[in-house]
mmCIF file of the N, C-alpha and C atoms, coordinates in Angstrom:
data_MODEL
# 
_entry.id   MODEL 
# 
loop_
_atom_site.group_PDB 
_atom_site.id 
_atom_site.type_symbol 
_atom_site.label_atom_id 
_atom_site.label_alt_id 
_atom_site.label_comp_id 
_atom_site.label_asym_id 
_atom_site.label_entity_id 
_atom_site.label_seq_id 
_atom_site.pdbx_PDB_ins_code 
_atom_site.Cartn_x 
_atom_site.Cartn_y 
_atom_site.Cartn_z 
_atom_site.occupancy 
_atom_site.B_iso_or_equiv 
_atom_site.pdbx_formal_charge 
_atom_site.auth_seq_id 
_atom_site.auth_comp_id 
_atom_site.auth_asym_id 
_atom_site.auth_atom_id 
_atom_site.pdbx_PDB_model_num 
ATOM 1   N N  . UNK A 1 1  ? 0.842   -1.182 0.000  1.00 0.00 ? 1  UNK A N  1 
ATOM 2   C CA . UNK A 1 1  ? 0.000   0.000  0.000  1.00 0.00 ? 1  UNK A CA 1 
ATOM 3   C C  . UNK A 1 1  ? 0.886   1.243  0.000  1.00 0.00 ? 1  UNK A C  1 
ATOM 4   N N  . UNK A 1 2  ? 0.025   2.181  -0.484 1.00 0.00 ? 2  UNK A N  1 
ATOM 5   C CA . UNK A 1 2  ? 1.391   3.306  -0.864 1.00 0.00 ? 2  UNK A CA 1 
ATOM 6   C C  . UNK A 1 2  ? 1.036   4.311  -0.086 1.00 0.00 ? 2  UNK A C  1 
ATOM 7   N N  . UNK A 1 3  ? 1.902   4.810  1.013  1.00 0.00 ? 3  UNK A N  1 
ATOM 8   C CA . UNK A 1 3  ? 1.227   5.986  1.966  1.00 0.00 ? 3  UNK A CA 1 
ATOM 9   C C  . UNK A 1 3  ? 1.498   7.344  1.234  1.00 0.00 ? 3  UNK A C  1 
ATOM 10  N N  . UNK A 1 4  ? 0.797   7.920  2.018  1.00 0.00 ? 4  UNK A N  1 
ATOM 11  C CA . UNK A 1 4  ? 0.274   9.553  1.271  1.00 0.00 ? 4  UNK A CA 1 
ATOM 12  C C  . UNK A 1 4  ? 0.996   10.573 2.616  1.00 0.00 ? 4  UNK A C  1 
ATOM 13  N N  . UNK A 1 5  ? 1.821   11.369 2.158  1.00 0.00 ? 5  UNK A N  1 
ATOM 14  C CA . UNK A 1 5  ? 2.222   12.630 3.372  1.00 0.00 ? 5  UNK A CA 1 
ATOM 15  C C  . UNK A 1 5  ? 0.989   13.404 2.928  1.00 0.00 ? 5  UNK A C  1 
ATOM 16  N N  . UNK A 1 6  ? 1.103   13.922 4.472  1.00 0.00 ? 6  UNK A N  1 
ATOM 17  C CA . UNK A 1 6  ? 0.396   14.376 4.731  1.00 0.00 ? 6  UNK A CA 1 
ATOM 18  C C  . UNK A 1 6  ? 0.910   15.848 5.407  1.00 0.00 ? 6  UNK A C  1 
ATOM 19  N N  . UNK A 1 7  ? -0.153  17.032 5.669  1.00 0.00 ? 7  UNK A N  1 
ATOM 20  C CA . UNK A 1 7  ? 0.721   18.225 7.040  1.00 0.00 ? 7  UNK A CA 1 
ATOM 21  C C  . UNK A 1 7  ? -0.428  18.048 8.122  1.00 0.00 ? 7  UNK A C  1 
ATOM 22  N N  . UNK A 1 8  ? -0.233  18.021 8.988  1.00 0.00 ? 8  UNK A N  1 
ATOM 23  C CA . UNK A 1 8  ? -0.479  17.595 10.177 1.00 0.00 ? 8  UNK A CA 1 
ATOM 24  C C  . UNK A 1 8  ? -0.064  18.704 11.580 1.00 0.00 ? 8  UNK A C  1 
ATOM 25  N N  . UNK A 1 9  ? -1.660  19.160 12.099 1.00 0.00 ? 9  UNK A N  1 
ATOM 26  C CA . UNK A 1 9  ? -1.714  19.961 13.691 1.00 0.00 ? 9  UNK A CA 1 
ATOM 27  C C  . UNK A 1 9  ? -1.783  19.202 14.341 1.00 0.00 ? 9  UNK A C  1 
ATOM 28  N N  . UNK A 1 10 ? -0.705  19.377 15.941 1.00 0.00 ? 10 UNK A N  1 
ATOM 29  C CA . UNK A 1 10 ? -1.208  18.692 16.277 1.00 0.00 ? 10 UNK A CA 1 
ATOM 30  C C  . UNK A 1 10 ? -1.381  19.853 18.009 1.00 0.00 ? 10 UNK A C  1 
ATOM 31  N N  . UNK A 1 11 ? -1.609  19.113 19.046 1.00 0.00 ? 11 UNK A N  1 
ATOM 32  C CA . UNK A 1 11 ? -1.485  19.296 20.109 1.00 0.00 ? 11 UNK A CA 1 
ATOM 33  C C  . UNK A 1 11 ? -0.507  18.519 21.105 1.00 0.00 ? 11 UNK A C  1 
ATOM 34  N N  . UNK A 1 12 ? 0.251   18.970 21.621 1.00 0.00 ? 12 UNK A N  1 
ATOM 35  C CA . UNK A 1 12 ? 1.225   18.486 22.602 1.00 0.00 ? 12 UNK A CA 1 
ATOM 36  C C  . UNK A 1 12 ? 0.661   18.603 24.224 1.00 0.00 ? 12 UNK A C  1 
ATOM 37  N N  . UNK A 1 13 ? 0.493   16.967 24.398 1.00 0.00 ? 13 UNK A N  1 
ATOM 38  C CA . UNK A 1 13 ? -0.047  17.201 25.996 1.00 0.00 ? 13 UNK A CA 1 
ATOM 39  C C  . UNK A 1 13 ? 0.934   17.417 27.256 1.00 0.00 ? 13 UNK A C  1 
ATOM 40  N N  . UNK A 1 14 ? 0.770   17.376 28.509 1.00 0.00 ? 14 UNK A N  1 
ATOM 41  C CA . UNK A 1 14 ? 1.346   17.903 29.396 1.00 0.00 ? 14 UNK A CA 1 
ATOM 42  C C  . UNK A 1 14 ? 2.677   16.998 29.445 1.00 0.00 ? 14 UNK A C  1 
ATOM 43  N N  . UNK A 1 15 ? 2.659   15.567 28.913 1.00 0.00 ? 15 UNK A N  1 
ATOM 44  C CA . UNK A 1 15 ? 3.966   15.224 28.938 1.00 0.00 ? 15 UNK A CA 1 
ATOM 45  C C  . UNK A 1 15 ? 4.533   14.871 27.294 1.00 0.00 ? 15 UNK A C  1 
ATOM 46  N N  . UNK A 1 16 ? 4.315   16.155 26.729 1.00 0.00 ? 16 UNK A N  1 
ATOM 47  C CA . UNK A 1 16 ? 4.695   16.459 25.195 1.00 0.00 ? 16 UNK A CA 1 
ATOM 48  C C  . UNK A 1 16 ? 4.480   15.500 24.213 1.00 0.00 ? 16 UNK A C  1 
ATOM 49  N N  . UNK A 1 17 ? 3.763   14.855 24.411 1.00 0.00 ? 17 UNK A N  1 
ATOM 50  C CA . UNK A 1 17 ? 3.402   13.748 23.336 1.00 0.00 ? 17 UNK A CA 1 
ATOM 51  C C  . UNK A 1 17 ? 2.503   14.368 21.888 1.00 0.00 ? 17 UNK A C  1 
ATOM 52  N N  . UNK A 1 18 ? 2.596   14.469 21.000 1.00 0.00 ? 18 UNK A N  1 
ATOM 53  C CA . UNK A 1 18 ? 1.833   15.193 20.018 1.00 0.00 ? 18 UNK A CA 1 
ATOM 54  C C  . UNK A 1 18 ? 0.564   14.074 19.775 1.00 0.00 ? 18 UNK A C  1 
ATOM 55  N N  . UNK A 1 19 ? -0.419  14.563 19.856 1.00 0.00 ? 19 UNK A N  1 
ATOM 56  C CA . UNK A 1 19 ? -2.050  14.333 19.702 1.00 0.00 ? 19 UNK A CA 1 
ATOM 57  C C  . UNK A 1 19 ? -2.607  15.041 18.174 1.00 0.00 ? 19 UNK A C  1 
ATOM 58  N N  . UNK A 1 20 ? -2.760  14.386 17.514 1.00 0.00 ? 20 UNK A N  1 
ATOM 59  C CA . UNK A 1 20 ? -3.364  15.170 15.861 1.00 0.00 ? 20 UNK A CA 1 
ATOM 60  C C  . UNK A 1 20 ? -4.997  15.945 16.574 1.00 0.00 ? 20 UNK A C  1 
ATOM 61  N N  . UNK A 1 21 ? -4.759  17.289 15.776 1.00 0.00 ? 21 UNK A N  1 
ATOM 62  C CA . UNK A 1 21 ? -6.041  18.049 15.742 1.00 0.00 ? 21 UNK A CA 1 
ATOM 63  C C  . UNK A 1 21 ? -6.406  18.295 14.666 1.00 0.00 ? 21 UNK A C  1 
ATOM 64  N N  . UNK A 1 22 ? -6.192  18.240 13.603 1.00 0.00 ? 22 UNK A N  1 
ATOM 65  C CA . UNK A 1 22 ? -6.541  18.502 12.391 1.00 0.00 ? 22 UNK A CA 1 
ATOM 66  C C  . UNK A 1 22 ? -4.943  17.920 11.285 1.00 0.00 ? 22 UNK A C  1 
ATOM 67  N N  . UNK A 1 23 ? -5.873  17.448 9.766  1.00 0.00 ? 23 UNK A N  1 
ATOM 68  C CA . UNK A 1 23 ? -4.779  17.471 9.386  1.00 0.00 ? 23 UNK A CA 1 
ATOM 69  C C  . UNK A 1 23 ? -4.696  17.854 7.646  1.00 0.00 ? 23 UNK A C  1 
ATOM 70  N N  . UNK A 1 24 ? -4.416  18.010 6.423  1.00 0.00 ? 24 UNK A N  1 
ATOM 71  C CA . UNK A 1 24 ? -4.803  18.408 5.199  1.00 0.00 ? 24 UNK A CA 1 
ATOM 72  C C  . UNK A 1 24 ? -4.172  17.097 4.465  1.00 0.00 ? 24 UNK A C  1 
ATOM 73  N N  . UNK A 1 25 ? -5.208  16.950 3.457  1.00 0.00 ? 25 UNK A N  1 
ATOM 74  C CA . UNK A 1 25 ? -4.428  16.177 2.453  1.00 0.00 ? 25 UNK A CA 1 
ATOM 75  C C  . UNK A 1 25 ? -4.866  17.388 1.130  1.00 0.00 ? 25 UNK A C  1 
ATOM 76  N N  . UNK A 1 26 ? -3.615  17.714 0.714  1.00 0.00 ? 26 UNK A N  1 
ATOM 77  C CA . UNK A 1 26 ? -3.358  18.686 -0.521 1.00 0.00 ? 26 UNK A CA 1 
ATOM 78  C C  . UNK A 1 26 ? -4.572  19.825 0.274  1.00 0.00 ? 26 UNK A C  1 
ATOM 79  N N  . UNK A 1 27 ? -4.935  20.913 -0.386 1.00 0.00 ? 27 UNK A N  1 
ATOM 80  C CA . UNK A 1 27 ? -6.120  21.725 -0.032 1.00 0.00 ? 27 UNK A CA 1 
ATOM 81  C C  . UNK A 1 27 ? -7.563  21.419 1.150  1.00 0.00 ? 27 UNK A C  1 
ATOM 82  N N  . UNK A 1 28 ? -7.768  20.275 1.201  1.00 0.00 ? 28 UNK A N  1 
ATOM 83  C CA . UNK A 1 28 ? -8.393  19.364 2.526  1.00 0.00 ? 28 UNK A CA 1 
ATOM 84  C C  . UNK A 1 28 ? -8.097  19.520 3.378  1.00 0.00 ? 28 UNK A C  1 
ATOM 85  N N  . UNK A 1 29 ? -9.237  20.127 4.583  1.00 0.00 ? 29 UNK A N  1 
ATOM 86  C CA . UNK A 1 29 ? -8.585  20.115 5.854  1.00 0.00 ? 29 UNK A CA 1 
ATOM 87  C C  . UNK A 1 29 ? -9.301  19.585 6.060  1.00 0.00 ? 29 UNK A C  1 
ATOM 88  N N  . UNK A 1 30 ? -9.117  18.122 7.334  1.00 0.00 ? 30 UNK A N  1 
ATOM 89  C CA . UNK A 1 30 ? -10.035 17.266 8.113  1.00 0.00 ? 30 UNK A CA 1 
ATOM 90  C C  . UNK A 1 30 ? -9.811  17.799 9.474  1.00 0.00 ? 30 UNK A C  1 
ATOM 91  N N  . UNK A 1 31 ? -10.606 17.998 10.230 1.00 0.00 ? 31 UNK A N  1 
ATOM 92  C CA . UNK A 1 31 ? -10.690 18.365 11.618 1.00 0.00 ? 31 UNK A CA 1 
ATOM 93  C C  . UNK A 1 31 ? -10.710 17.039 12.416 1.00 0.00 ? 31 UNK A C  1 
ATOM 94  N N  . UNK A 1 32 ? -10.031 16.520 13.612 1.00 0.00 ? 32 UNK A N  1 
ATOM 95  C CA . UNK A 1 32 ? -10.125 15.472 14.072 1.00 0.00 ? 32 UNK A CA 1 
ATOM 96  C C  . UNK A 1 32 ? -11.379 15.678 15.078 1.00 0.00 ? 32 UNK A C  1 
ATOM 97  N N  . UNK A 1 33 ? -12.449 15.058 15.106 1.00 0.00 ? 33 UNK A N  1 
ATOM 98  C CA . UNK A 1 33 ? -13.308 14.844 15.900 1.00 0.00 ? 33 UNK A CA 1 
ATOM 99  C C  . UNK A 1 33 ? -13.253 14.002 17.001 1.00 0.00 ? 33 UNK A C  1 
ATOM 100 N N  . UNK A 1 34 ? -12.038 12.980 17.067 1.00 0.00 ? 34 UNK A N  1 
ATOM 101 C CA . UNK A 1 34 ? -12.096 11.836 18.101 1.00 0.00 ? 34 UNK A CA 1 
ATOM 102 C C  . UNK A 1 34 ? -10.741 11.545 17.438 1.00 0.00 ? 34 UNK A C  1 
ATOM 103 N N  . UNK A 1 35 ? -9.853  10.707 18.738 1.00 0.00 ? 35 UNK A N  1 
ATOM 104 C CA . UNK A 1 35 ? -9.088  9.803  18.193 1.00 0.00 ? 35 UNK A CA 1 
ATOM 105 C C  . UNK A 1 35 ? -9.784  8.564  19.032 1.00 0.00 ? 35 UNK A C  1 
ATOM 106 N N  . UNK A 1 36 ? -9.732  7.926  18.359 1.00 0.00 ? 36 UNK A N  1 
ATOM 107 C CA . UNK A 1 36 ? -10.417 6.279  18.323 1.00 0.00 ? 36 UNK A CA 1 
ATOM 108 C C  . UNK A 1 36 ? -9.527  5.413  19.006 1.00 0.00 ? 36 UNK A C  1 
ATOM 109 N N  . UNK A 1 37 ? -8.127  5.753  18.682 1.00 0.00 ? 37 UNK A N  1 
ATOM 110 C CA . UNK A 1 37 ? -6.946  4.298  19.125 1.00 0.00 ? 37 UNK A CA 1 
ATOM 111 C C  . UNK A 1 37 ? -5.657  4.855  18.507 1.00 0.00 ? 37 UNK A C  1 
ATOM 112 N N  . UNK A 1 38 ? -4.904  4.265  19.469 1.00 0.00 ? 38 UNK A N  1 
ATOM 113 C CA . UNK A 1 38 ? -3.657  5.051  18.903 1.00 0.00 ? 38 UNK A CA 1 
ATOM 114 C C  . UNK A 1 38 ? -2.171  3.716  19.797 1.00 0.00 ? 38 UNK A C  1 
ATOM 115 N N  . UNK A 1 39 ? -1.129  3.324  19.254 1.00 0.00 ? 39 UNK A N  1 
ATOM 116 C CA . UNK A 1 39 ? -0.619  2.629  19.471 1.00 0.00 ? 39 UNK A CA 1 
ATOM 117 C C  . UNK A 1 39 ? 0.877   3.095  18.743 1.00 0.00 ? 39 UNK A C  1 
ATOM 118 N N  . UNK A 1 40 ? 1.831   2.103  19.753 1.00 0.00 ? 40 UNK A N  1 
ATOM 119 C CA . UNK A 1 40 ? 3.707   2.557  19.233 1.00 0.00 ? 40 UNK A CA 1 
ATOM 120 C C  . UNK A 1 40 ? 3.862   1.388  18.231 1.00 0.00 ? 40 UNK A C  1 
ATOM 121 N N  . UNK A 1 41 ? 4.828   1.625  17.385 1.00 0.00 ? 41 UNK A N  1 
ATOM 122 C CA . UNK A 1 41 ? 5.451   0.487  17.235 1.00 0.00 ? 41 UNK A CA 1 
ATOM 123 C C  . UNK A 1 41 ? 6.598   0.825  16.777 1.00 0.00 ? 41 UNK A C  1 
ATOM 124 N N  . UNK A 1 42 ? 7.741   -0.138 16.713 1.00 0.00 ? 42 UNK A N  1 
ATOM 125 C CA . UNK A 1 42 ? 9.360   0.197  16.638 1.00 0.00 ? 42 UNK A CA 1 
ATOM 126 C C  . UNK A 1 42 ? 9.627   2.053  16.020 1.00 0.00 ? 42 UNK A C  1 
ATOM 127 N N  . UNK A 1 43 ? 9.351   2.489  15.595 1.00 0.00 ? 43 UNK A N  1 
ATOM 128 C CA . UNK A 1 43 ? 10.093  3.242  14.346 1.00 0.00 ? 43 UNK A CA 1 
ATOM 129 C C  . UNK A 1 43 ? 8.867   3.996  14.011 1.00 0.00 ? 43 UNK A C  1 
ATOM 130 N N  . UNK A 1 44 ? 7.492   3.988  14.228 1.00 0.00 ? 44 UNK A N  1 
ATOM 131 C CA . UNK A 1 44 ? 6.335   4.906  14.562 1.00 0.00 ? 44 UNK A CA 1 
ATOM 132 C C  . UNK A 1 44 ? 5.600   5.090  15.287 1.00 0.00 ? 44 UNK A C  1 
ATOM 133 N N  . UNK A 1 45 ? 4.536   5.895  15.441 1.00 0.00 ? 45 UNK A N  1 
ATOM 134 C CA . UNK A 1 45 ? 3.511   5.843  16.166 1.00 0.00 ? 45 UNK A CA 1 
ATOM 135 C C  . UNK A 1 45 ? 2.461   6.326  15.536 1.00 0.00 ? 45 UNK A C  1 
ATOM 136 N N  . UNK A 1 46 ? 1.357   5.410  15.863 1.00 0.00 ? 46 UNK A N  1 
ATOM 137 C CA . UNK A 1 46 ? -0.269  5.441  15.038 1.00 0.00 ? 46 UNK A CA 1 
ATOM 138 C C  . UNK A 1 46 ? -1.343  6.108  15.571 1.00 0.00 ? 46 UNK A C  1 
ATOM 139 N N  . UNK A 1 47 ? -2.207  6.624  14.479 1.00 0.00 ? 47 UNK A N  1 
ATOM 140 C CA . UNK A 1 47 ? -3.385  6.912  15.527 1.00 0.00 ? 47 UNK A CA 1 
ATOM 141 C C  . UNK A 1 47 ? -4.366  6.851  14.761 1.00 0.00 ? 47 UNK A C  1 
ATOM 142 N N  . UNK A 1 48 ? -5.342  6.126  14.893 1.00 0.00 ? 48 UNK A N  1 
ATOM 143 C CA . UNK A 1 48 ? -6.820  5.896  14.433 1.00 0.00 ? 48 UNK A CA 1 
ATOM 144 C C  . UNK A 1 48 ? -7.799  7.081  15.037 1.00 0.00 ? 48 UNK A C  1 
ATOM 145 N N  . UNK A 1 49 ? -8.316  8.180  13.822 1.00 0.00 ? 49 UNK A N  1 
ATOM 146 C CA . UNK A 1 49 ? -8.985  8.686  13.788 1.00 0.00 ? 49 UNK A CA 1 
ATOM 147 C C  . UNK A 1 49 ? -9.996  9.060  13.096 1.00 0.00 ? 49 UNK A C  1 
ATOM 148 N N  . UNK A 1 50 ? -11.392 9.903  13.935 1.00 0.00 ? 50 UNK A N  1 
ATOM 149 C CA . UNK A 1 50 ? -12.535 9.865  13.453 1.00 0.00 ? 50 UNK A CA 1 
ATOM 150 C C  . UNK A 1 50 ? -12.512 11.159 12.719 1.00 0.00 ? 50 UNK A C  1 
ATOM 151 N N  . UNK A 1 51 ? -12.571 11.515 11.639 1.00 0.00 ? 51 UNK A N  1 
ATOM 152 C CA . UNK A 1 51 ? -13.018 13.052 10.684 1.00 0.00 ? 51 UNK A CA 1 
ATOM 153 C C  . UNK A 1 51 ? -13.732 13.554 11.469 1.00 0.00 ? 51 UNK A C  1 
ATOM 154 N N  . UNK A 1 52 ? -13.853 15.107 10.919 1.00 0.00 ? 52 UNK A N  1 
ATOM 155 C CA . UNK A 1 52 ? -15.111 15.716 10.869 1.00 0.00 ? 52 UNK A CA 1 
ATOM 156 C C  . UNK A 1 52 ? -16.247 15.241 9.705  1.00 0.00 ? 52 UNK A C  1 
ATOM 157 N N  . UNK A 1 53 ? -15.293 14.606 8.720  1.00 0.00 ? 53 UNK A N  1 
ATOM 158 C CA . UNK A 1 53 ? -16.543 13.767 7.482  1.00 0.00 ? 53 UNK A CA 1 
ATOM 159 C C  . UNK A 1 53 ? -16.984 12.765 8.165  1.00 0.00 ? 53 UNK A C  1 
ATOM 160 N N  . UNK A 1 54 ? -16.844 12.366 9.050  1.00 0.00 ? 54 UNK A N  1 
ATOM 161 C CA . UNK A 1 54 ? -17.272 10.961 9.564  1.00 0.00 ? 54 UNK A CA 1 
ATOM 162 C C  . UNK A 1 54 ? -16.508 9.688  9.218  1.00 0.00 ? 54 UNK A C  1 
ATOM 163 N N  . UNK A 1 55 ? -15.211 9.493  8.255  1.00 0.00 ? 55 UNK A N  1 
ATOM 164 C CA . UNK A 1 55 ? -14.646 9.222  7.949  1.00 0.00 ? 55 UNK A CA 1 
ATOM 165 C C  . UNK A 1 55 ? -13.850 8.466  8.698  1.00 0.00 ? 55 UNK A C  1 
ATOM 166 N N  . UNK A 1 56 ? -13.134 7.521  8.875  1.00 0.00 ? 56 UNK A N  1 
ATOM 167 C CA . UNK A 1 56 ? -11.900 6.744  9.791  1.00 0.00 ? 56 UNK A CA 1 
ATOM 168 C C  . UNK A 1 56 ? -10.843 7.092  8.973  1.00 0.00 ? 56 UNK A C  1 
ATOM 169 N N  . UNK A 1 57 ? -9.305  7.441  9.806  1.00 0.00 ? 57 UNK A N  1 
ATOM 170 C CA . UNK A 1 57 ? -8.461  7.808  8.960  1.00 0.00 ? 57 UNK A CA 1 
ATOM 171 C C  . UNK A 1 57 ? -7.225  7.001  9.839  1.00 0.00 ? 57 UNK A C  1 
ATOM 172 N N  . UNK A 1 58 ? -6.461  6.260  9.502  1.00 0.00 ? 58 UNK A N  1 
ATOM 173 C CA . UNK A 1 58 ? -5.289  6.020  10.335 1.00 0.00 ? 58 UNK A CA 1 
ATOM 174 C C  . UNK A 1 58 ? -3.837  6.524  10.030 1.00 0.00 ? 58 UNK A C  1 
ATOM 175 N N  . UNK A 1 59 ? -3.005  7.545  10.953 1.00 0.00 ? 59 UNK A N  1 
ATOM 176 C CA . UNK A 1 59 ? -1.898  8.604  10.558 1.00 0.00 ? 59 UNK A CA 1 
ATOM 177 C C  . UNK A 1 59 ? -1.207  7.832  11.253 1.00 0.00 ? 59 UNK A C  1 
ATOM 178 N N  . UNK A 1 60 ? 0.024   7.713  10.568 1.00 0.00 ? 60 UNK A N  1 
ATOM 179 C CA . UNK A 1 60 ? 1.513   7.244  10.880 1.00 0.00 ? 60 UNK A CA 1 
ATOM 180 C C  . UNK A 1 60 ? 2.781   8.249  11.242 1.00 0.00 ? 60 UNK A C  1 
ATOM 181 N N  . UNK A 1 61 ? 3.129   8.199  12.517 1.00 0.00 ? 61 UNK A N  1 
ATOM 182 C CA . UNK A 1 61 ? 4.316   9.528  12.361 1.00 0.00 ? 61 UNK A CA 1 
ATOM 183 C C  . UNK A 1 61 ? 5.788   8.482  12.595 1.00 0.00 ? 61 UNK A C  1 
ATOM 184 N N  . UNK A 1 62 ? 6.347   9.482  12.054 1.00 0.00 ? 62 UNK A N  1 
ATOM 185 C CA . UNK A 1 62 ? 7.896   9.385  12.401 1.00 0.00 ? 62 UNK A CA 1 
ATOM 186 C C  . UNK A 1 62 ? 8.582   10.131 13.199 1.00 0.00 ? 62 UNK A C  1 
ATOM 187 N N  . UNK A 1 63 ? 8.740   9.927  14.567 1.00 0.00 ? 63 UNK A N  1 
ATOM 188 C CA . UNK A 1 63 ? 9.416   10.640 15.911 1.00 0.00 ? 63 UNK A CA 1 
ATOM 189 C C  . UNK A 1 63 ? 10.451  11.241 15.179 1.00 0.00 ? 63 UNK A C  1 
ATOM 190 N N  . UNK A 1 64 ? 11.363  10.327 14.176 1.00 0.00 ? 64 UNK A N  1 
ATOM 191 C CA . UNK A 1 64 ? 12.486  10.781 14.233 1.00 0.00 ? 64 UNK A CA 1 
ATOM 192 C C  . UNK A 1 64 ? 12.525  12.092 12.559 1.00 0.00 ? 64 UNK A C  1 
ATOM 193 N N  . UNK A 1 65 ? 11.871  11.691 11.629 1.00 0.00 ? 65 UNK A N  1 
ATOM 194 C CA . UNK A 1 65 ? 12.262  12.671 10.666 1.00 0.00 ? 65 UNK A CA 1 
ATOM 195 C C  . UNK A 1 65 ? 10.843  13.319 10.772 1.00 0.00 ? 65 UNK A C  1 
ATOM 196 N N  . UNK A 1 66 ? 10.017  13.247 11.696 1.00 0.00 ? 66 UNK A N  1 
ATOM 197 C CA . UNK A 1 66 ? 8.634   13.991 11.861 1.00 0.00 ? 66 UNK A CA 1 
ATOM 198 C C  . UNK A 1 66 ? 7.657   14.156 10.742 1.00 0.00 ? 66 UNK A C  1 
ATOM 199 N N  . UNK A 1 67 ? 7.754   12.755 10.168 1.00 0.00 ? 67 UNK A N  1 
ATOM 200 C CA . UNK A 1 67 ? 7.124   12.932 8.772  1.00 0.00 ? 67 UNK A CA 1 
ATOM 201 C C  . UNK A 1 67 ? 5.773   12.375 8.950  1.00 0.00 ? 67 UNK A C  1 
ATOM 202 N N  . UNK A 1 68 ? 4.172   12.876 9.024  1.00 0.00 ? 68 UNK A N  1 
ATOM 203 C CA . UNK A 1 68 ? 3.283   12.207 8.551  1.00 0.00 ? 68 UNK A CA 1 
ATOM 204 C C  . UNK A 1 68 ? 2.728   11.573 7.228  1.00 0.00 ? 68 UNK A C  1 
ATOM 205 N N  . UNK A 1 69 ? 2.036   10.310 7.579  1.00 0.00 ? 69 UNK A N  1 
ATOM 206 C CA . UNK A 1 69 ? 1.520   9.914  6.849  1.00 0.00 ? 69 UNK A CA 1 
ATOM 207 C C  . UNK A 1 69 ? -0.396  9.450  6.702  1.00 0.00 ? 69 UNK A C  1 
ATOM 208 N N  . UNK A 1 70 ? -0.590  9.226  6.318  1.00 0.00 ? 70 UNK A N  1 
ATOM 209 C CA . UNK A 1 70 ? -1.795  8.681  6.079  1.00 0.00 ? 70 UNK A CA 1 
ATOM 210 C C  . UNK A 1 70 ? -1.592  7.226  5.477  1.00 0.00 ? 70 UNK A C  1 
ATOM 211 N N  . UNK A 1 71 ? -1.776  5.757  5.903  1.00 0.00 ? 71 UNK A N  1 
ATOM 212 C CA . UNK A 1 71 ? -1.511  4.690  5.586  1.00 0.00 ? 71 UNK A CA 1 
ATOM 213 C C  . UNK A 1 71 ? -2.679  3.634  5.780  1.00 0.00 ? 71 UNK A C  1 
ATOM 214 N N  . UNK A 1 72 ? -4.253  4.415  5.867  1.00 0.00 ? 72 UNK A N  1 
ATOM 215 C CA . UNK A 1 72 ? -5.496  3.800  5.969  1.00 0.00 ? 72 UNK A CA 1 
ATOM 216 C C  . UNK A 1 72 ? -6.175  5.074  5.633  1.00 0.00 ? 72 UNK A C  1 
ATOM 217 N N  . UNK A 1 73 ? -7.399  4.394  4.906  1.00 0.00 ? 73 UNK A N  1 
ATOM 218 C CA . UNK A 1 73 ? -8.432  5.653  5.018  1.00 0.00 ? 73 UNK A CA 1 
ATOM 219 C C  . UNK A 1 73 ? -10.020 4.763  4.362  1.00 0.00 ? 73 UNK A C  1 
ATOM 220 N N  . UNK A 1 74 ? -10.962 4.772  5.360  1.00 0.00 ? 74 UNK A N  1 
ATOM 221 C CA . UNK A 1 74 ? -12.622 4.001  5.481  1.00 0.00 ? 74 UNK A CA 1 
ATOM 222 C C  . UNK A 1 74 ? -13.348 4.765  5.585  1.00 0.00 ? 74 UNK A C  1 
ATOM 223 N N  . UNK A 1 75 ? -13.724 5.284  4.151  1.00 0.00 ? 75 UNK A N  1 
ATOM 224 C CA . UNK A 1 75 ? -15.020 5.920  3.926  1.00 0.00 ? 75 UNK A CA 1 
ATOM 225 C C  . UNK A 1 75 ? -16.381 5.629  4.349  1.00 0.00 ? 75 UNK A C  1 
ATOM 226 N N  . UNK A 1 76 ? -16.811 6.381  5.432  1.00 0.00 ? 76 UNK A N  1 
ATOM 227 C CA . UNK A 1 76 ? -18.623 5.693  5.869  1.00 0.00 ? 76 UNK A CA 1 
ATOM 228 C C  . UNK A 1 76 ? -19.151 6.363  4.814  1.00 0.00 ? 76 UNK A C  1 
ATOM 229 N N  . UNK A 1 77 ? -20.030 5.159  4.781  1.00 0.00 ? 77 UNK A N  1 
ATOM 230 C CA . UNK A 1 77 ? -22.108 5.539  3.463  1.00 0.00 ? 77 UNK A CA 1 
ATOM 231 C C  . UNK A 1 77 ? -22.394 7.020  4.061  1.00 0.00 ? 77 UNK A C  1 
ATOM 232 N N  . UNK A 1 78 ? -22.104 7.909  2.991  1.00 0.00 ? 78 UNK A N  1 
ATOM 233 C CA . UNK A 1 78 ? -22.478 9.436  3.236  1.00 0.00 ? 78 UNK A CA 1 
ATOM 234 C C  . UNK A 1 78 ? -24.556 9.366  3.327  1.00 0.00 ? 78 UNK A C  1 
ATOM 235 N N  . UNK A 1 79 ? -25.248 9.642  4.394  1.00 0.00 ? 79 UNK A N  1 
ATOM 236 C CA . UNK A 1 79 ? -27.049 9.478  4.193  1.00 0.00 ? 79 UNK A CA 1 
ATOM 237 C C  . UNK A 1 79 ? -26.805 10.829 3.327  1.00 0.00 ? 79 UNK A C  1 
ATOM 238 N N  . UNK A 1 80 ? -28.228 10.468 3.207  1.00 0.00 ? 80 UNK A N  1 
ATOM 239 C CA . UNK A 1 80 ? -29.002 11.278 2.158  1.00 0.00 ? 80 UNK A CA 1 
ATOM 240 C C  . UNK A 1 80 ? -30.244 11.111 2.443  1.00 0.00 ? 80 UNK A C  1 
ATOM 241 N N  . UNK A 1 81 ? -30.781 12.998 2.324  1.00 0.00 ? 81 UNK A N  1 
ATOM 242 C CA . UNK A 1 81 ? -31.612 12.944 2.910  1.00 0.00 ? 81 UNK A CA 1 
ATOM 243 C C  . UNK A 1 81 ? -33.310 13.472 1.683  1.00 0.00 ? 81 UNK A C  1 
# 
């Protein structure tokens, strides 16, 4: 699967950990409404989040060259009304 950079806000909590608040893909800004789940692993750290589209998005960072990514993305059935 081919990940997508991304630019990425985030928030840094009281023991500096960066938390995504919003993030753009090209001209797109998604507002994070929720993070859902978020987990380490060797060489990144993940976080499963909910859009403001309603959308699931899962972002990949790199501690060390601070690079986001986007490496999931689950479009929900948009209603109609």
């Amino acid at each position: 699967m081919q990940q997508i950079q991304i630019k990425v806000e985030c928030y840094a909590g009281y023991r500096g950990e960066e938390t995504p608040r919003r993030f753009w893909m090209g001209k797109r800004k998604i507002e994070v409404k929720e993070v859902k789940d978020r987990w380490l692993a060797p060489d990144h750290r993940y976080f499963k989040i909910l859009g403001d589209d309603h959308d699931i998005y899962v972002l990949r960072h790199d501690p060390n060259s601070w690079i986001w990514e986007l490496v999931f993305f689950k479009a929900e059935p948009k209603k109609t009304s």
